[in-house]
Every structure is written in structure tokens, then in C-alpha cells.
Biopython code that builds the backbone (N, CA, C, O; Angstrom):
import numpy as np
from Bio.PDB.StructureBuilder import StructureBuilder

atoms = [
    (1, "UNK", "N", (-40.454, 21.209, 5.806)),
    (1, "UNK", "CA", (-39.029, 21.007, 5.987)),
    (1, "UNK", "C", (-38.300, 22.337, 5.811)),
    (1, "UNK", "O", (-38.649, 23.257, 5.071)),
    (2, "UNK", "N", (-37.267, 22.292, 6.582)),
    (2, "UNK", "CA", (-36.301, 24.042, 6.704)),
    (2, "UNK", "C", (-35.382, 23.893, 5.440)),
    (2, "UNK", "O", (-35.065, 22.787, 5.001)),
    (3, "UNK", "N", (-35.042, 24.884, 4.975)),
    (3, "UNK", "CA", (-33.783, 25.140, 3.894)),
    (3, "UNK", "C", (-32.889, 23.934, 4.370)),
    (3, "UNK", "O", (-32.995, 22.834, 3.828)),
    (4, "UNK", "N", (-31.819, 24.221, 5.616)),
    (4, "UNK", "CA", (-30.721, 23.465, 6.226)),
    (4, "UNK", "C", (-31.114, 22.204, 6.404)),
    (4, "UNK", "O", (-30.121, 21.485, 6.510)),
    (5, "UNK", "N", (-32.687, 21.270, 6.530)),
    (5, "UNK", "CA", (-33.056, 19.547, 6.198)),
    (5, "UNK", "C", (-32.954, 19.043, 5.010)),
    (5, "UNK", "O", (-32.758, 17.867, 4.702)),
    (6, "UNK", "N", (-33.147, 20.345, 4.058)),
    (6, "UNK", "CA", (-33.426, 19.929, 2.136)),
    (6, "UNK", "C", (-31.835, 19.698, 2.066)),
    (6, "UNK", "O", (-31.395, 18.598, 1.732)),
    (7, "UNK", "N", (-30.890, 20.899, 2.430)),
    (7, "UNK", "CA", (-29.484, 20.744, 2.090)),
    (7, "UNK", "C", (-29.303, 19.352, 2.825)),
    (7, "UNK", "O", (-28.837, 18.500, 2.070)),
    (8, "UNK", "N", (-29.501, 19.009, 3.830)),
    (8, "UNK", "CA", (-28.363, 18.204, 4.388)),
    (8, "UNK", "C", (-29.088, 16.658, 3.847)),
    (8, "UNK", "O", (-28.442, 15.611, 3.888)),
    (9, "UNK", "N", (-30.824, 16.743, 3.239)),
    (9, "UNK", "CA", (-30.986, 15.573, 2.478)),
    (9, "UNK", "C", (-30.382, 15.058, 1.010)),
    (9, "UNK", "O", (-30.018, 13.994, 0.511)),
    (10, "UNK", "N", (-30.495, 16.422, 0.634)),
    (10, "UNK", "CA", (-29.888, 16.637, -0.814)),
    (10, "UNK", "C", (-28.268, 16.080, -0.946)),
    (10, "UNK", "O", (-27.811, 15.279, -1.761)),
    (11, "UNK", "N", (-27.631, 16.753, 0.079)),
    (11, "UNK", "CA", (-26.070, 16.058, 0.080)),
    (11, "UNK", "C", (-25.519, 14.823, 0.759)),
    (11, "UNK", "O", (-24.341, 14.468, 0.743)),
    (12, "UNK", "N", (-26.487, 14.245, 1.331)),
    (12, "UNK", "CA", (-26.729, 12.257, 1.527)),
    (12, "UNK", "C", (-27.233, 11.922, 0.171)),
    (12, "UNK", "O", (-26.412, 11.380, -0.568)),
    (13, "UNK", "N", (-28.048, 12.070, -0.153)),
    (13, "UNK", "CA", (-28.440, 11.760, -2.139)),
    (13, "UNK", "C", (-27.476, 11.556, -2.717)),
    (13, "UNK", "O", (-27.112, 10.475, -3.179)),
    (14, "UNK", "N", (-26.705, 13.012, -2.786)),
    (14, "UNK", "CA", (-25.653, 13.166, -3.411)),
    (14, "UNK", "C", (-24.568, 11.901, -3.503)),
    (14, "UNK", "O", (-24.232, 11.138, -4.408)),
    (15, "UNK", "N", (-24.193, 12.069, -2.113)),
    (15, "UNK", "CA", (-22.940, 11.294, -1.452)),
    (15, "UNK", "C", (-22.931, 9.809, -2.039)),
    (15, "UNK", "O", (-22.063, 9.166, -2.629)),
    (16, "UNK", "N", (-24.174, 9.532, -1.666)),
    (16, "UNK", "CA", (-24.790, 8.171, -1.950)),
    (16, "UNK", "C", (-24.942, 7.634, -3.241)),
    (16, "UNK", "O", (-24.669, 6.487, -3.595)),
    (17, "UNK", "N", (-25.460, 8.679, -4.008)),
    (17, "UNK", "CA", (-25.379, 8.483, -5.373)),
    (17, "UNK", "C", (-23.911, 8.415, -5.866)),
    (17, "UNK", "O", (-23.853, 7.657, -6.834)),
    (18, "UNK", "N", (-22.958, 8.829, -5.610)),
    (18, "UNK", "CA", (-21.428, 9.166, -6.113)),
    (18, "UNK", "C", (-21.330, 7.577, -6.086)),
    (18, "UNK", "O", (-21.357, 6.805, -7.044)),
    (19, "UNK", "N", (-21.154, 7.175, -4.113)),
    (19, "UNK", "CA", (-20.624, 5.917, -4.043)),
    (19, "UNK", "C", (-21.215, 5.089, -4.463)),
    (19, "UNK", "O", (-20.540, 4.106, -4.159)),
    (20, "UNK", "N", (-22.255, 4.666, -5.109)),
    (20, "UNK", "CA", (-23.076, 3.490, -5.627)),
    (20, "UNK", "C", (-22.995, 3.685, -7.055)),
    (20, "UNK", "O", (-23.423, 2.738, -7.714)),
    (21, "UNK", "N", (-22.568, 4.641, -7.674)),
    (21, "UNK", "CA", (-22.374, 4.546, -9.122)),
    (21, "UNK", "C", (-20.671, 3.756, -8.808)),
    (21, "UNK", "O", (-20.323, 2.628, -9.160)),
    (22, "UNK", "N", (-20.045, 4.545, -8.229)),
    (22, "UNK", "CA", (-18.387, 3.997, -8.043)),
    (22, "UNK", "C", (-18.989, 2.462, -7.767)),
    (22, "UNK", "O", (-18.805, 1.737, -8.745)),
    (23, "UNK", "N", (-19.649, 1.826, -6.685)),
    (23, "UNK", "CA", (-19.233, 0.279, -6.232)),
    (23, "UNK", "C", (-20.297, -0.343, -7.248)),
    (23, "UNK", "O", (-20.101, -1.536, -7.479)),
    (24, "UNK", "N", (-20.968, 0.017, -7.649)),
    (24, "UNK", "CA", (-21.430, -0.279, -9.127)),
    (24, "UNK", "C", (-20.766, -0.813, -10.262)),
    (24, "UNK", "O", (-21.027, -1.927, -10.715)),
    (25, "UNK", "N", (-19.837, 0.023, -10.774)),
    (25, "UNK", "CA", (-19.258, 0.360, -12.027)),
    (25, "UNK", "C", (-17.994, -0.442, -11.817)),
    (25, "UNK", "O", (-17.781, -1.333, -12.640)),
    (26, "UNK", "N", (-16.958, -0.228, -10.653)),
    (26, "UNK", "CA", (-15.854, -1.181, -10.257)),
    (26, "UNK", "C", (-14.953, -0.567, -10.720)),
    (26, "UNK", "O", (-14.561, 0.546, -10.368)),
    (27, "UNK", "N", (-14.302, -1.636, -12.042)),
    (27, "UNK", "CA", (-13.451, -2.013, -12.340)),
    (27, "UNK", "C", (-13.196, -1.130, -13.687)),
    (27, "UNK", "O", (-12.170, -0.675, -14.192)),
    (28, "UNK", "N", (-14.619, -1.084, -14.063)),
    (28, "UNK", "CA", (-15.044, -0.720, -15.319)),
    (28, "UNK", "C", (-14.749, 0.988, -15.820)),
    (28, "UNK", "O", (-15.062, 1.480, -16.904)),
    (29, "UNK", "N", (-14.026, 1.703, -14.613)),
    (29, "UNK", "CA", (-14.031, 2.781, -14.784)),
    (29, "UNK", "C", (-12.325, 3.046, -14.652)),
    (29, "UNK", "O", (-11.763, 2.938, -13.562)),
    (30, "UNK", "N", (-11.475, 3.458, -16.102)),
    (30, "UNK", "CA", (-10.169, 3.602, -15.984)),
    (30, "UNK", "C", (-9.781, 4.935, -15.753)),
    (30, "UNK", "O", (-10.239, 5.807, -16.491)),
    (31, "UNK", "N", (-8.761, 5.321, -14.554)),
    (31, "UNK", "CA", (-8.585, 6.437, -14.405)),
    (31, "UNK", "C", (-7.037, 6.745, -15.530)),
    (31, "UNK", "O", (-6.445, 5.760, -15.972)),
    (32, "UNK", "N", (-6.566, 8.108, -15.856)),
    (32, "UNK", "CA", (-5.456, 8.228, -16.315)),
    (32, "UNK", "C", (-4.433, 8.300, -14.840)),
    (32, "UNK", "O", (-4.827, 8.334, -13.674)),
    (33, "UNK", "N", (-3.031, 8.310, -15.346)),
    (33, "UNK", "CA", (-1.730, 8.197, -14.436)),
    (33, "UNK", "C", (-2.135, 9.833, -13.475)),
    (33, "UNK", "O", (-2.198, 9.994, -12.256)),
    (34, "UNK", "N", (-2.370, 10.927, -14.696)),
    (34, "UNK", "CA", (-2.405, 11.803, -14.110)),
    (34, "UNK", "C", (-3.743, 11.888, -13.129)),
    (34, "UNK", "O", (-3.448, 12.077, -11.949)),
    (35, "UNK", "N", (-4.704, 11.815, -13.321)),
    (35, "UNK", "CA", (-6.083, 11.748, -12.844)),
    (35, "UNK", "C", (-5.515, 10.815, -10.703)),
    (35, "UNK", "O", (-5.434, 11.327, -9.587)),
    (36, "UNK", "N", (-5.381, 9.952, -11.015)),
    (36, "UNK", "CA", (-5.271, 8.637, -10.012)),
    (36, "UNK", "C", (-3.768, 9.993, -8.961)),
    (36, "UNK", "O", (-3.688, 10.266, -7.763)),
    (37, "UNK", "N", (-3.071, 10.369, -9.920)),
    (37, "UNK", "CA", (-2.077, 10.956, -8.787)),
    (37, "UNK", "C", (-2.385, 12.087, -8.487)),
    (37, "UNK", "O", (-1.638, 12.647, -7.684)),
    (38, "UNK", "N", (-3.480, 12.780, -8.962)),
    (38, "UNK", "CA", (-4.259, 13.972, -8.278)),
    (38, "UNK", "C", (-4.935, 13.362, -7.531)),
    (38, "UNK", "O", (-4.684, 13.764, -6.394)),
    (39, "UNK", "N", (-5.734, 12.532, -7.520)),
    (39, "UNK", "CA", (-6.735, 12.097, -6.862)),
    (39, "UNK", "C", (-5.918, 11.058, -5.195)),
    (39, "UNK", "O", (-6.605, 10.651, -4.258)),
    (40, "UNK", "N", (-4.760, 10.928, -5.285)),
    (40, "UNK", "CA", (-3.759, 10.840, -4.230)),
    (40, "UNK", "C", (-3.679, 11.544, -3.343)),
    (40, "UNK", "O", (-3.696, 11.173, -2.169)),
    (41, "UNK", "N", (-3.561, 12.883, -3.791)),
    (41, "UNK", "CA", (-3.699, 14.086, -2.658)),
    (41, "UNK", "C", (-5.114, 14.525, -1.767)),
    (41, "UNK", "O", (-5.088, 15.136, -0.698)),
    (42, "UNK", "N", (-6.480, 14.004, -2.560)),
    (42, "UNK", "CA", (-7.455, 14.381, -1.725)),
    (42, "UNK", "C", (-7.285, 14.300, -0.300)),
    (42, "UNK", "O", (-6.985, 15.297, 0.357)),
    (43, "UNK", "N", (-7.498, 12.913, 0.327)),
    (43, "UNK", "CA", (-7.035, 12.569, 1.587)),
    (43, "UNK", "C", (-6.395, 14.137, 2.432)),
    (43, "UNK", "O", (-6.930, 14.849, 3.281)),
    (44, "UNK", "N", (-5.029, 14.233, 1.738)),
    (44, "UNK", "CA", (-4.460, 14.859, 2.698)),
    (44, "UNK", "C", (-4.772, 16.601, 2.348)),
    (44, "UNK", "O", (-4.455, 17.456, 3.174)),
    (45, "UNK", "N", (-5.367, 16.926, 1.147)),
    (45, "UNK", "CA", (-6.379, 18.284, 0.998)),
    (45, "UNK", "C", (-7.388, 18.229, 2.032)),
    (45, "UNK", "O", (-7.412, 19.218, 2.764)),
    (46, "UNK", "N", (-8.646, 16.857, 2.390)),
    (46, "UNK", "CA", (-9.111, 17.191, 3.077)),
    (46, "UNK", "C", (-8.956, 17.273, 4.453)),
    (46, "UNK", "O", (-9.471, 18.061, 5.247)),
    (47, "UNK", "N", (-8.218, 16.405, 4.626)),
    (47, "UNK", "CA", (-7.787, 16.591, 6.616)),
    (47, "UNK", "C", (-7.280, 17.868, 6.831)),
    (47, "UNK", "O", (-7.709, 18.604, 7.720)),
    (48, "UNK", "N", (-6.256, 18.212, 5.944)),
    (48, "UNK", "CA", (-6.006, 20.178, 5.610)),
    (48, "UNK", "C", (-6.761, 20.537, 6.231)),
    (48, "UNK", "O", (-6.657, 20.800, 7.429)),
    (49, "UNK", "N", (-8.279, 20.689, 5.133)),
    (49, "UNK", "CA", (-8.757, 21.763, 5.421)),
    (49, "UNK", "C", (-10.010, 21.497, 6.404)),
    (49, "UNK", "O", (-10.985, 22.247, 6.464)),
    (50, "UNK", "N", (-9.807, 20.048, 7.342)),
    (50, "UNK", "CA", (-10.689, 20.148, 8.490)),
    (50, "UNK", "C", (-9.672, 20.815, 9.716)),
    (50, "UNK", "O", (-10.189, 21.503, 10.596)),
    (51, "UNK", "N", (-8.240, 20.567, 9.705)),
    (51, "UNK", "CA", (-8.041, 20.478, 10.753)),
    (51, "UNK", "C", (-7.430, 22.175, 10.925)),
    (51, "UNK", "O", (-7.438, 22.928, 11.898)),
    (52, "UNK", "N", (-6.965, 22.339, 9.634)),
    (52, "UNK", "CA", (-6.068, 23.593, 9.997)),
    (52, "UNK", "C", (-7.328, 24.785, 10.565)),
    (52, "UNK", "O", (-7.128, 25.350, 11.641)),
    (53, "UNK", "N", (-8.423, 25.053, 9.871)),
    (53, "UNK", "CA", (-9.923, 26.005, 10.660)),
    (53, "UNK", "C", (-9.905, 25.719, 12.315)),
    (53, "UNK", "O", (-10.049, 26.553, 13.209)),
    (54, "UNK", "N", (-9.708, 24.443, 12.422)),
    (54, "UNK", "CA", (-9.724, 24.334, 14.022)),
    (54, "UNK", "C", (-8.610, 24.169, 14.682)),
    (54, "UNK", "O", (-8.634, 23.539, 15.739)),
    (55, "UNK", "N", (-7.753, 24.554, 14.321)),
    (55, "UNK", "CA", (-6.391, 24.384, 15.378)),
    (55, "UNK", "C", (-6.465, 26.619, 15.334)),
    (55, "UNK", "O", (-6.675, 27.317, 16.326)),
    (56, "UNK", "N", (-6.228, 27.116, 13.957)),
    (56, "UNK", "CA", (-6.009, 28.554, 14.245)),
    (56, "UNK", "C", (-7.571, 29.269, 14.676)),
    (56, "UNK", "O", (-7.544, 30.317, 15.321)),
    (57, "UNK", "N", (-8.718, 28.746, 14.348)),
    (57, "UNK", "CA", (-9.689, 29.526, 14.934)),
    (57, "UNK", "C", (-10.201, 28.748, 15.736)),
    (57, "UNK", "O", (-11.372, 28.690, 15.362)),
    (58, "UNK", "N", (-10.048, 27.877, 16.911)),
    (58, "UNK", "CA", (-10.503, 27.345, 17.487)),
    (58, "UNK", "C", (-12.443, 27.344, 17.990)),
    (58, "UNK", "O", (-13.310, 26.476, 17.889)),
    (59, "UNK", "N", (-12.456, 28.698, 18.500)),
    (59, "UNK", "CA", (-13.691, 29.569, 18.536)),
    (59, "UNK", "C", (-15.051, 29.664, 17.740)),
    (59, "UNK", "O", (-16.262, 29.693, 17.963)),
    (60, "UNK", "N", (-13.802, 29.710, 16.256)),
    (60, "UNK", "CA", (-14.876, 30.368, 15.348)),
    (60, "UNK", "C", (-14.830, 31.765, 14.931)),
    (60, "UNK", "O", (-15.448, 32.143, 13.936)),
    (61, "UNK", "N", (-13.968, 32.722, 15.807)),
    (61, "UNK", "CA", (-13.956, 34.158, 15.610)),
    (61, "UNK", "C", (-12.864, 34.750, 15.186)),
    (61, "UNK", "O", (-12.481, 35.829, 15.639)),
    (62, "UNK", "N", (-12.388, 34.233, 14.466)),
    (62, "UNK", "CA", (-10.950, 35.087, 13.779)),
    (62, "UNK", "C", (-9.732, 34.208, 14.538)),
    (62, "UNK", "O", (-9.837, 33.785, 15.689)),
    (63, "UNK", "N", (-8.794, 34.053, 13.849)),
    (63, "UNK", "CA", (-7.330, 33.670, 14.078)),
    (63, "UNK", "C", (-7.339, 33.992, 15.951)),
    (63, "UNK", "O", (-7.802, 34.983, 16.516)),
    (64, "UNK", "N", (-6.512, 32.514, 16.720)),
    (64, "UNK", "CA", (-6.074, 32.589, 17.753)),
    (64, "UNK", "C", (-4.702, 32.014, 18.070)),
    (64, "UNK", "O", (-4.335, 31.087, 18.792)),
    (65, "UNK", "N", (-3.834, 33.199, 16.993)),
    (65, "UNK", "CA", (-2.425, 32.726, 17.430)),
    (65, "UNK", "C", (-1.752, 33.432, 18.210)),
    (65, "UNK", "O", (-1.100, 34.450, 17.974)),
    (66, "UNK", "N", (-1.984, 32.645, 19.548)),
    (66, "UNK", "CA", (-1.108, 32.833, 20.945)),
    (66, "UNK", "C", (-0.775, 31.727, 21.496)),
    (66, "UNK", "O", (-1.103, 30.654, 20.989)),
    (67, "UNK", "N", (0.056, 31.819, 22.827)),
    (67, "UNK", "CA", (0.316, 30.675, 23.267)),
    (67, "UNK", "C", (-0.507, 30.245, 24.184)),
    (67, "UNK", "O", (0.078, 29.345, 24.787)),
    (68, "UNK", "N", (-1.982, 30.475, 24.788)),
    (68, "UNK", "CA", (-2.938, 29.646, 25.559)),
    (68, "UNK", "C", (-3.517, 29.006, 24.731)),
    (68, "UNK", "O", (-4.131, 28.045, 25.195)),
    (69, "UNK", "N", (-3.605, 29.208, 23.193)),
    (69, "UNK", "CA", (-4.407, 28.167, 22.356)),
    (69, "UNK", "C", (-4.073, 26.736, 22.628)),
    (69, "UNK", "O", (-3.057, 26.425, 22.007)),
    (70, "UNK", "N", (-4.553, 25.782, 23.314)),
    (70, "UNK", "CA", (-4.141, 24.511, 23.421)),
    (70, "UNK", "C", (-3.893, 24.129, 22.185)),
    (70, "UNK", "O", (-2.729, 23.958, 21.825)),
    (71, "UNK", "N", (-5.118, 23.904, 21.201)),
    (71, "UNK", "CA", (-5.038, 23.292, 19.976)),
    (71, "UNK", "C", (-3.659, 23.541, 18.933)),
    (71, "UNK", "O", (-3.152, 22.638, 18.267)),
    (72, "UNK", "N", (-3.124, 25.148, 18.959)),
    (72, "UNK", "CA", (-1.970, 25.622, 18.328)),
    (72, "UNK", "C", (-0.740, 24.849, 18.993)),
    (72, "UNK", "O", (0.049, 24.182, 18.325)),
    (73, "UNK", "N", (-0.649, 25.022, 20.516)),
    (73, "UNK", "CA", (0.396, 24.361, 21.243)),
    (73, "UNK", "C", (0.845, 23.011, 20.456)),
    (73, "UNK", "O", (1.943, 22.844, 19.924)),
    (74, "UNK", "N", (-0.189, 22.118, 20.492)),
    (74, "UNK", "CA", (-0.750, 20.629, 20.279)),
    (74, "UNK", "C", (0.184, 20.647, 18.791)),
    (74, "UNK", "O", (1.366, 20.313, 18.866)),
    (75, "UNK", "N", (-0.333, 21.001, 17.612)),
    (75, "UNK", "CA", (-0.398, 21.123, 16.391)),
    (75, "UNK", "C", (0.484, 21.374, 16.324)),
    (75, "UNK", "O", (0.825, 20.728, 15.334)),
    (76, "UNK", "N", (1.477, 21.997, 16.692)),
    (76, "UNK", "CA", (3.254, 22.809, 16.596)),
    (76, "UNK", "C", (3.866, 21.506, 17.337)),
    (76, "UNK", "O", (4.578, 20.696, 16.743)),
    (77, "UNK", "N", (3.497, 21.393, 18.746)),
    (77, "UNK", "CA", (4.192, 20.406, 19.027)),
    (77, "UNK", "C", (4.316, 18.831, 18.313)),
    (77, "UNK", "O", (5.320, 18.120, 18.288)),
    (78, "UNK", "N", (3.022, 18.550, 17.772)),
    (78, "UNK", "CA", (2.869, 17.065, 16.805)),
    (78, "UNK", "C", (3.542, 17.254, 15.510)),
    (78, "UNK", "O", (3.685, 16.243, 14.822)),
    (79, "UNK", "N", (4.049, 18.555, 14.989)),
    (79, "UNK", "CA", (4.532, 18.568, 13.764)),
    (79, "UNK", "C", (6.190, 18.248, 14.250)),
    (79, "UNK", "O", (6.803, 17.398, 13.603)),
    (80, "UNK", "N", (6.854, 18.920, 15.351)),
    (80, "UNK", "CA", (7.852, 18.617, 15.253)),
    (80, "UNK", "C", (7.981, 16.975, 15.597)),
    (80, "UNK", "O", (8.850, 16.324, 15.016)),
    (81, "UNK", "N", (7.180, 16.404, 16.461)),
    (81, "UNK", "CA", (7.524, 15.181, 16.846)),
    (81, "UNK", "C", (7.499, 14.286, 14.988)),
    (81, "UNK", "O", (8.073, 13.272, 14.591)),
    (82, "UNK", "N", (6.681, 15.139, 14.372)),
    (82, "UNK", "CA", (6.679, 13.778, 13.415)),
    (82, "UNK", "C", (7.427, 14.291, 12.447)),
    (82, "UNK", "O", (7.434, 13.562, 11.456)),
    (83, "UNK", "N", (7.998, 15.163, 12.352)),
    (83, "UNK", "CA", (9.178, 15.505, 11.388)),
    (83, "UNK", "C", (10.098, 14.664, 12.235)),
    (83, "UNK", "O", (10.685, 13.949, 11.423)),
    (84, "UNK", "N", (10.538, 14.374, 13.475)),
    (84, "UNK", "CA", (11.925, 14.279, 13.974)),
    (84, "UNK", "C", (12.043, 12.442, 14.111)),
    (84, "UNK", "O", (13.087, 11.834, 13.879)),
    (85, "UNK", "N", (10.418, 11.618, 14.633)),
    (85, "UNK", "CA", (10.450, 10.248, 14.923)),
    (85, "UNK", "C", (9.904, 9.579, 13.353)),
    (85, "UNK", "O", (10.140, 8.436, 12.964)),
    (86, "UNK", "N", (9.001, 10.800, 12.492)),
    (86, "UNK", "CA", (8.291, 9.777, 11.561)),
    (86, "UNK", "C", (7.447, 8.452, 12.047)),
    (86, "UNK", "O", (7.601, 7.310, 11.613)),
    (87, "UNK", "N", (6.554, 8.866, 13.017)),
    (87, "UNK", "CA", (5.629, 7.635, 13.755)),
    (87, "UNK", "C", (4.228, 8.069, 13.992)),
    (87, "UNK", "O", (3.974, 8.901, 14.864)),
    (88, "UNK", "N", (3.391, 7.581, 13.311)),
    (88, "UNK", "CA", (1.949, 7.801, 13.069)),
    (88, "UNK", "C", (1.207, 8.135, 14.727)),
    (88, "UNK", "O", (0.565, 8.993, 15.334)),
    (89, "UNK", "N", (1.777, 6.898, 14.881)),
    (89, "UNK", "CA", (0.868, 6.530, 16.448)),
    (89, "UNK", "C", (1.550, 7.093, 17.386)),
    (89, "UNK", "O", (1.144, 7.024, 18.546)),
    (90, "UNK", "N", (2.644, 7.716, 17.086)),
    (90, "UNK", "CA", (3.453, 8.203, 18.598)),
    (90, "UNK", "C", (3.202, 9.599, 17.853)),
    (90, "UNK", "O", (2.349, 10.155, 18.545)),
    (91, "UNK", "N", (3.487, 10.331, 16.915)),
    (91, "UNK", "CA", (2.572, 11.989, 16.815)),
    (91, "UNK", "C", (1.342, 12.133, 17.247)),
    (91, "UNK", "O", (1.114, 13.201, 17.814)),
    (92, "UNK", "N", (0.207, 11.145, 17.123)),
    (92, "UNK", "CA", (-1.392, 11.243, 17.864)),
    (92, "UNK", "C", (-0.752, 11.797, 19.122)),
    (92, "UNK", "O", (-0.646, 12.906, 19.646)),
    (93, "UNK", "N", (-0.330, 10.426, 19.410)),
    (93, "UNK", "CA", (-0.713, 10.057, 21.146)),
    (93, "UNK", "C", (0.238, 11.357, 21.892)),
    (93, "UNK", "O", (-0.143, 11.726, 23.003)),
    (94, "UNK", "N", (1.514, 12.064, 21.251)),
    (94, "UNK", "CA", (1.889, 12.724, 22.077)),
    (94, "UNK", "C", (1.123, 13.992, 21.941)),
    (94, "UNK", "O", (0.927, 14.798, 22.850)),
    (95, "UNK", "N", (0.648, 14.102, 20.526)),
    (95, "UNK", "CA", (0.068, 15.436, 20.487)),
    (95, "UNK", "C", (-1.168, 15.616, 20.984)),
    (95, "UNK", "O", (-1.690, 16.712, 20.778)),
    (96, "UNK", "N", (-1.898, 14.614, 21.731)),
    (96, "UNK", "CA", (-3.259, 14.378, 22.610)),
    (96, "UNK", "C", (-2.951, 14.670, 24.073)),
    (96, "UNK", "O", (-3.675, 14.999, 25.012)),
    (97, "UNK", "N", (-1.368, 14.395, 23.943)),
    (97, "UNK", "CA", (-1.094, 14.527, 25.518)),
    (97, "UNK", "C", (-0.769, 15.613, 25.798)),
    (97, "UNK", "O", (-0.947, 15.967, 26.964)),
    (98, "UNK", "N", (-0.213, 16.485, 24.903)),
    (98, "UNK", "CA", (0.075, 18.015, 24.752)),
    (98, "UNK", "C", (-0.809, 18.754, 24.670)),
    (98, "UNK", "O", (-0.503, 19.912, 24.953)),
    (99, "UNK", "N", (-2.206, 18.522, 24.287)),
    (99, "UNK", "CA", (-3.188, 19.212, 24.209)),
    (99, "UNK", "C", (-3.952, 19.282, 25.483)),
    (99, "UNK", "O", (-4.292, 20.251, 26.162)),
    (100, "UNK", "N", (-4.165, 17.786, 25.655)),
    (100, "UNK", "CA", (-4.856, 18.070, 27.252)),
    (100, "UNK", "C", (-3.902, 18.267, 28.347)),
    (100, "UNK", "O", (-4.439, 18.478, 29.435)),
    (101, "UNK", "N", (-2.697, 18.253, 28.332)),
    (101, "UNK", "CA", (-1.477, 18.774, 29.536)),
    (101, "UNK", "C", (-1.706, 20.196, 29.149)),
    (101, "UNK", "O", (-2.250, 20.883, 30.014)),
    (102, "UNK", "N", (-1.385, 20.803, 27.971)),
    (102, "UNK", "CA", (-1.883, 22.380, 27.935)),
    (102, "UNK", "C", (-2.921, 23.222, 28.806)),
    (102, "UNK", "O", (-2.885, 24.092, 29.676)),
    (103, "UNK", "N", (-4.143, 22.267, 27.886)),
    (103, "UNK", "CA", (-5.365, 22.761, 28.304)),
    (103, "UNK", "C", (-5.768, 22.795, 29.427)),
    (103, "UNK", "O", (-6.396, 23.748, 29.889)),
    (104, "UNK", "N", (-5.358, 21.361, 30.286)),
    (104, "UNK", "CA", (-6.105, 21.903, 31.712)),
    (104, "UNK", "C", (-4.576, 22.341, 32.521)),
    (104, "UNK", "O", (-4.709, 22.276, 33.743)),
    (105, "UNK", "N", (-3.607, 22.635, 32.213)),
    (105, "UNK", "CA", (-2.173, 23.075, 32.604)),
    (105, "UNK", "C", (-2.709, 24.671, 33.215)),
    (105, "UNK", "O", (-2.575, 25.373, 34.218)),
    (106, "UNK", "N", (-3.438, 24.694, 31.790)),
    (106, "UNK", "CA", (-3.836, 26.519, 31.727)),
    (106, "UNK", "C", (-5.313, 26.590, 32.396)),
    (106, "UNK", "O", (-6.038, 27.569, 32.573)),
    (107, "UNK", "N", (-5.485, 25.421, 32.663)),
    (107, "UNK", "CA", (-7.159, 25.613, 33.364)),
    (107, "UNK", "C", (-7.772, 26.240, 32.492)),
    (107, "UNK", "O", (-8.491, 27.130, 32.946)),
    (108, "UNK", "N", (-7.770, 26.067, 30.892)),
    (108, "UNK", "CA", (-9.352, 26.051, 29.745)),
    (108, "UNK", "C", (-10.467, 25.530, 30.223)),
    (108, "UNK", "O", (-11.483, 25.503, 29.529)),
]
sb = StructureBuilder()
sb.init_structure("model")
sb.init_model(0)
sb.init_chain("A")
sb.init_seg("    ")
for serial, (resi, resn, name, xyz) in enumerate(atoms, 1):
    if name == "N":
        sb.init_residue(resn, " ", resi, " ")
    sb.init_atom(name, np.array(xyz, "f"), 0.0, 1.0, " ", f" {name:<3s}", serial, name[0])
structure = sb.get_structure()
């Protein structure tokens, strides 16, 4: 087995082990006020830090802030829509439509 099969078995173990002690344990495990309202923010720490790597480096190779970046276009344009309507399903859907009207606009 390669280094990168041990890691990626090792962190299913992991994962697995976390959630089966949690659906295990239940009820039985009290968080504090403070604990539970840190633990509020994960969610939106991790979508952070999937989405923001791929909207500015799209590539992979260093920052692509210009205006052919579809993904940047997209991402600027879905922030204002959902600052201005506050609508889950109408920021997706317009910012999907902005991305691929960009992208093949610009023939990516």
C-alpha cells in the first residue's frame, strides 16, 4: 500500500470513529453554551475554506483576480444578490447562471 492509501484509510477510521462514538454516546454528552456556539460556526468555517481556494485560485497556481475568472465573476455576483434578496435558492441558481453565462460568454 502507498503513503496517500494509509492516509486516506487512516482518515475514514478516523472519521468513523468520531461519528460512532458521537451516535453512540447521544444524549449523554453535555456541551457548554460556549462550546455549542463555537461549534455553530463550523459549517460556515468550512464551506469558507472549500469554496474561497476555488473561486480565487481556480487553477491551483496562485491568485486569479481578473475579470475572465468565471468562478470570481459568479462569487461577486451571488454575494450581491444575497445581500440585496436574502434567498438561499435564488443566490445558487443565479450565481450558476452567472457562472456558466460567463464562462462559455468568454468561451472557457
Amino acid at each position: 500500500m502507498t503513503g496517500a492509501t494509509l492516509t486516506i484509510l487512516g482518515m475514514a477510521v478516523l472519521t468513523f470513529g468520531i461519528k460512532a462514538i458521537v451516535f453512540i454516546l447521544g444524549d449523554r454528552i453535555a456541551f457548554s453554551p460556549t462550546a455549542k456556539q463555537a461549534l455553530g460556526f463550523v459549517p460556515v468555517t468550512v464551506l469558507t475554506a472549500i469554496v474561497v481556494p476555488m473561486v480565487l485560485a481556480p487553477h491551483g497556481h496562485g491568485l486569479e483576480l481578473i475579470w475572465c475568472n468565471p468562478q470570481l465573476v459568479a462569487a461577486l455576483f451571488a454575494i450581491v444578490v444575497c445581500a440585496v434578496k436574502r434567498h438561499q435558492l435564488l443566490t445558487i441558481m443565479l450565481g450558476l447562471v452567472a457562472f456558466f453565462g460567463w464562462q462559455f460568454g468568454l468561451g472557457l
